[in-house]
Structure formats: C-alpha cells, structure tokens
C-alpha positions as CSV (number, residue, x, y, z in Angstrom):
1,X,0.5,46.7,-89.5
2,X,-3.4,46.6,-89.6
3,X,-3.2,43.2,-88.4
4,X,-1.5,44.3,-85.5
5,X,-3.7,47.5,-85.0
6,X,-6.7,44.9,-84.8
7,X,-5.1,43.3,-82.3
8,X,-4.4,46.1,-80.1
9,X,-7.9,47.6,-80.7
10,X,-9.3,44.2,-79.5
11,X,-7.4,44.2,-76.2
12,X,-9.8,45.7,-73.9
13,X,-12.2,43.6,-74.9
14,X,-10.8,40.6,-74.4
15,X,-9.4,41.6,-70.8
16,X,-13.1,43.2,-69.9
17,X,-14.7,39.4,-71.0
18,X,-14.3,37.1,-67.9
19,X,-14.0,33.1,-67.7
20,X,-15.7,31.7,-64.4
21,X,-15.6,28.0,-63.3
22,X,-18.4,27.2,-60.7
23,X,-20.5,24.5,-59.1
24,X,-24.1,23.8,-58.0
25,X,-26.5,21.1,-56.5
26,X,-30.1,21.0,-56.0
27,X,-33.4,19.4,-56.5
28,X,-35.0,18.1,-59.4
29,X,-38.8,17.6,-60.0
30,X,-39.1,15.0,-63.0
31,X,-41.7,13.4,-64.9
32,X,-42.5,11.4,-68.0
33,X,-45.2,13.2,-70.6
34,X,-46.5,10.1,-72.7
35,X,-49.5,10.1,-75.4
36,X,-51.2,7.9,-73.0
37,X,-54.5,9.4,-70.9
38,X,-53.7,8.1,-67.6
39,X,-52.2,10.6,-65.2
40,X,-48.2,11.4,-64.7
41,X,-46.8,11.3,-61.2
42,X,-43.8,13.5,-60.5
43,X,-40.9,12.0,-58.4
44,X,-38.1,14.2,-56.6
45,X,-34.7,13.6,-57.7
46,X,-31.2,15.4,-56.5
47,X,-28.6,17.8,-59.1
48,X,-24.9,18.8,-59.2
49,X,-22.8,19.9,-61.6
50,X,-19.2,21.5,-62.7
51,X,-19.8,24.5,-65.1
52,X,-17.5,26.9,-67.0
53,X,-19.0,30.5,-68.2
54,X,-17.4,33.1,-70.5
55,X,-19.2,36.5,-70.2
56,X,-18.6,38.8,-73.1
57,X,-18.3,42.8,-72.4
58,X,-21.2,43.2,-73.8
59,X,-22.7,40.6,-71.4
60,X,-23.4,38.1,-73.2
61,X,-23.4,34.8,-71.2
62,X,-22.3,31.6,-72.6
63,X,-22.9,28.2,-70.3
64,X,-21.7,24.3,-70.6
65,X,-20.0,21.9,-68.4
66,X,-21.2,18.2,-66.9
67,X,-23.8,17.3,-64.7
68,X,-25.7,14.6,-62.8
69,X,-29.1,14.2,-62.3
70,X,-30.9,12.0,-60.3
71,X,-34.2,9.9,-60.8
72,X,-34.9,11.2,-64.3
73,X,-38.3,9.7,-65.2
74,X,-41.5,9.4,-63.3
75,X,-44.5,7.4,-62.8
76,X,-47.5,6.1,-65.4
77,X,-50.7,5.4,-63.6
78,X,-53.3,2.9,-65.2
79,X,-51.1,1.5,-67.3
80,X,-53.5,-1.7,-68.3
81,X,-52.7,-3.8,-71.4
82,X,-53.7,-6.6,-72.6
83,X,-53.9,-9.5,-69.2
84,X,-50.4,-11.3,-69.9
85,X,-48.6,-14.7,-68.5
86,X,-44.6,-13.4,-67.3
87,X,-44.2,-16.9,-66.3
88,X,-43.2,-17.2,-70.2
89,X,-40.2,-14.5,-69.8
90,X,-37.2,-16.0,-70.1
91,X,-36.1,-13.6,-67.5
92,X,-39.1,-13.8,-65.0
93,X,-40.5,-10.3,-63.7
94,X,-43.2,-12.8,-61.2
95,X,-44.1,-16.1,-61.3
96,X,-47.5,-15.7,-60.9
97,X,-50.4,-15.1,-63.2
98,X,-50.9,-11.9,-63.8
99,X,-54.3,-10.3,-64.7
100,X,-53.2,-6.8,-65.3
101,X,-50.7,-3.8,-65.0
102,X,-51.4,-1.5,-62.9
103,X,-48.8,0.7,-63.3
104,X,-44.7,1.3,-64.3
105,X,-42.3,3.8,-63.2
106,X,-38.5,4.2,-63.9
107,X,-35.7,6.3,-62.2
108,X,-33.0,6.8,-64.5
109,X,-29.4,8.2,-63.1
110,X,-27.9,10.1,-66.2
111,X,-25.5,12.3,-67.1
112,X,-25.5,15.3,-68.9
113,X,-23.5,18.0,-71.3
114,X,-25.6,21.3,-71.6
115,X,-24.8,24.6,-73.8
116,X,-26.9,28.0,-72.9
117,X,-26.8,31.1,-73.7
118,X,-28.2,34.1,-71.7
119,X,-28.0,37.9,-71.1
120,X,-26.4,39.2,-67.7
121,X,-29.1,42.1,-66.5
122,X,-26.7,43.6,-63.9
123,X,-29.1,45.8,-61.3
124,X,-26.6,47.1,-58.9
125,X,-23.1,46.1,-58.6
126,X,-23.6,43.0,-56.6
127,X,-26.9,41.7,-58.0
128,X,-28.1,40.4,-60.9
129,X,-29.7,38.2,-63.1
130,X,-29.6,36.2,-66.3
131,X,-32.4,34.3,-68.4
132,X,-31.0,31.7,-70.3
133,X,-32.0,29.1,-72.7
134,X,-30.3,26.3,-74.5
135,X,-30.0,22.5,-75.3
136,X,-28.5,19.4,-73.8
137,X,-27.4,15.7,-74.3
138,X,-27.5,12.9,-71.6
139,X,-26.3,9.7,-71.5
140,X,-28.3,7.4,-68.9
141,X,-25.2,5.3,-66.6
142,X,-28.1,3.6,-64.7
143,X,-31.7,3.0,-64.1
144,X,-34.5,0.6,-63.1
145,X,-38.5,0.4,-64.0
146,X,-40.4,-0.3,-61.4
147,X,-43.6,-2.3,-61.9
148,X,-47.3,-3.2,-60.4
149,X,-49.2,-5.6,-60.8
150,X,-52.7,-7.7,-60.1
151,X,-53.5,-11.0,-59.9
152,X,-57.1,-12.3,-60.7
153,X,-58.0,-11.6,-56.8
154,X,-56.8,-8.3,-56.7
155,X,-53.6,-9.2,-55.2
156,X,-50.7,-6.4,-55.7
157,X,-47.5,-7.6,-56.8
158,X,-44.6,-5.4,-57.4
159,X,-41.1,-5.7,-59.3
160,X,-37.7,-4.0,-60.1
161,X,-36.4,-4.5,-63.3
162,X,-33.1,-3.0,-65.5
163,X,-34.0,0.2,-67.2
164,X,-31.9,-0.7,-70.3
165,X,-33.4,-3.9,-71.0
166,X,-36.2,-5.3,-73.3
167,X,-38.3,-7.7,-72.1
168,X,-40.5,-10.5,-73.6
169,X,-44.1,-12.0,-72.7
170,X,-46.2,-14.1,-74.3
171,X,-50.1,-14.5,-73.4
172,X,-52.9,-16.8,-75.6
173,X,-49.5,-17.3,-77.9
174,X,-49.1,-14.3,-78.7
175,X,-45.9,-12.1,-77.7
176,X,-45.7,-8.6,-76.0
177,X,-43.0,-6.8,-75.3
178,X,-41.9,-3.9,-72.6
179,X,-39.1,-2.5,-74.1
180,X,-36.3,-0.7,-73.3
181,X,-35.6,2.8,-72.2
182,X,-33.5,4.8,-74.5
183,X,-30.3,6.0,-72.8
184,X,-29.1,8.6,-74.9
185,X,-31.6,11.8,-74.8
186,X,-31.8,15.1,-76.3
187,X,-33.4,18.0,-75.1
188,X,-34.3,22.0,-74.7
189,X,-33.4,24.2,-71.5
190,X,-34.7,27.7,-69.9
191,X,-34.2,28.9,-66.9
192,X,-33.5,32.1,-65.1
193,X,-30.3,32.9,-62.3
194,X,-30.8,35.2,-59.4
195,X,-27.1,36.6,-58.5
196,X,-25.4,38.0,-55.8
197,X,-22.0,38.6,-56.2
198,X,-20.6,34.8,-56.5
199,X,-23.6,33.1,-55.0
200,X,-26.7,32.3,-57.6
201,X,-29.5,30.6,-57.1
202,X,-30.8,28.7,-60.2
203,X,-34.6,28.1,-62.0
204,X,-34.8,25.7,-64.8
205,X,-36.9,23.7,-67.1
206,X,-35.7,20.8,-69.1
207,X,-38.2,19.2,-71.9
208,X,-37.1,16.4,-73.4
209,X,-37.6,15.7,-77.0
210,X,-36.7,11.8,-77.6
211,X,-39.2,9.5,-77.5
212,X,-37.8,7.1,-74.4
213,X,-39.5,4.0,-74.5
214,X,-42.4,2.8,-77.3
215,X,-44.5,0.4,-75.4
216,X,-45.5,3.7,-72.7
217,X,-46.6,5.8,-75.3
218,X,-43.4,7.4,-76.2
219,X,-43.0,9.4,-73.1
220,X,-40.7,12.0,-73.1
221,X,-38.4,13.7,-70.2
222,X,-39.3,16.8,-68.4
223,X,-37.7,18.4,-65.2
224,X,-37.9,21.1,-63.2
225,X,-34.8,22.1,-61.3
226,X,-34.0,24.8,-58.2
227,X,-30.2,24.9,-57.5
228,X,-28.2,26.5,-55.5
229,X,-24.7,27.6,-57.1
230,X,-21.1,29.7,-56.5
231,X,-19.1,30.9,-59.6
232,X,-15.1,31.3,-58.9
C-alpha cells in the first residue's frame, strides 16, 4: 500500500516534467591553444545536431544527443623547427629541399556525444532562458593538416596531408617526426539559450582538454558556437 501511495503521490510530477526532441545548426569559431608562443588563427567552421531534453518540474534541464561539427582545429603561425629534408619521407609531403616551416593548420570533421545540465529561468510565458554547462566526447571521422613551407630562396610551398597520420623525416641523419592528431577528444561546455516558445537561439563554449598532437605543443581544442535551434 505505501508503495502504491508513492506512486500516486509521484504522478504529477512525472506528467508536469516534459521530454523534447529538437534540432539546430550554426557556426562554429575554432582554434587550437598550444604551449607554443607563436600566435593562433581562428578558422570558421559549420554545426548541427539532433538533441533530446527532459525538463524536470522544478526546471531543471538535462541535455545530450549527437552532433557534427565542422573544421575543428585552427591555424599555428611561425611554426619553425629544425630545417628538415621530406625527400627522405617515405610518403613525400614535397620533393624539394626545404629550409623551414612556416606554418601547419588542420581541419578536423568530428562527431560529438554531449551531456549538460542547466536551469530553465522562465521570464514570461513564451520566453526564456537557460545557462548550461557540461562535458562532451568526439570522435574525429575525418581531417587534413595543412602545411607551409620555404625553400632556401624564400620560395612558399604548400601541402595537404591526412590528419590521422604520423609522418617521418630525417635531416643530417637524424629523424623528426610530425605526428598524428588524436581523434578521440574530451572536453568541457557552457553556454547560455535565449527562448521563445520553440525557437532558441544558442551561445556556447567548448575547451578541449586532450592534448591533440605532441609535436605542436600539445594544442588543445576550443570553439565558440552561435546556433540557431527549434525544440518539438
């Protein structure tokens, strides 16, 4: 009998709490925050995703569902090391000699699981908003580096090579290596939602906390997102 009181007492708050299933695409401003001096370049990258939300009676708002995001990465200026040979790869990036580097950007297409948690400030009856933070996982599906480069009369060369692969050099015998980007990456999430009735309009920050790729100075991800959304 007191099981069954508890379940009766816990009715209305089960029918006040609500499910919603939405969407949302957008913009993404990303860039890679490495120990290394030179400056970080930002690069504009698009956004969508599938979400499902459950808002408690007590409005509490919980977040997840699967997104993609576009261009995840950025752009390392000055990145000089040592003056290297890649005629020696085994897989060529030129087949010149090359005196320095001048710089190395990626853009990495990933996808991504997030969980938030947030507070629904309800203002009138049709508009509201909710400040949120959370974590997330991402898997990267796809991705090049990009790379410039000098020859000894200041001739640019550039190059596209796979994200997810290491590569090899040798220069005076000895060996460098540019290695790979990590694919899998974990990071932290806030943001803020503006509502109005179904429509909301979405501001978010992503820091990455994985160090992506050694030989740059274990840069890590960061984006800034603006997204335009409707919850069902």
């Amino acid at each position: 009998m007191k099981k069954l009181l508890f379940l009766l007492a816990m009715l209305p708050i089960v029918a006040q709490a609500q499910w919603q299933y939405g969407v949302e695409a957008g913009v993404t401003f990303n860039y890679l925050q490495s120990n290394y001096e030179a400056s970080n370049s930002a690069q504009v990258g698009a956004k969508a995703r599938l979400l499902v939300a459950y808002t408690t009676e007590s409005n509490l708002y919980f977040e997840s569902g699967l997104s993609y995001m576009g261009n995840k990465g950025g752009k390392i200026y000055e990145y000089d090391i040592t003056p290297i040979s890649p005629s020696d790869f085994e897989t060529h990036i030129f087949n010149i000699q090359i005196r320095s580097i001048s710089s190395i950007s990626t853009k990495i297409q990933d996808l991504r699981i997030p969980l938030s948690i947030g507070y629904v400030v309800n203002i009138t009856d049709e508009w509201a908003f909710v400040p949120k933070f959370g974590g997330w996982f991402s898997l990267g599906v796809a991705g090049r580096t990009h790379i410039e480069a000098k020859d000894d009369k200041g001739n640019q060369y550039k190059e596209s090579i796979s994200a997810f692969d290491k590569y090899e050099y040798t220069f005076d015998k000895t060996k460098y290596y540019l290695n790979a980007f990590e694919r899998f990456d974990i990071g932290v999430s806030i943001g803020i939602d503006f509502r109005y009735t179904n429509l909301m309009v979405r501001a978010k920050c992503d820091l990455g906390l994985r160090n992506l790729n050694a030989s740059l100075g274990n840069p890590q991800s960061r984006s800034y997102s603006v997204v335009l959304g409707y919850l069902f």
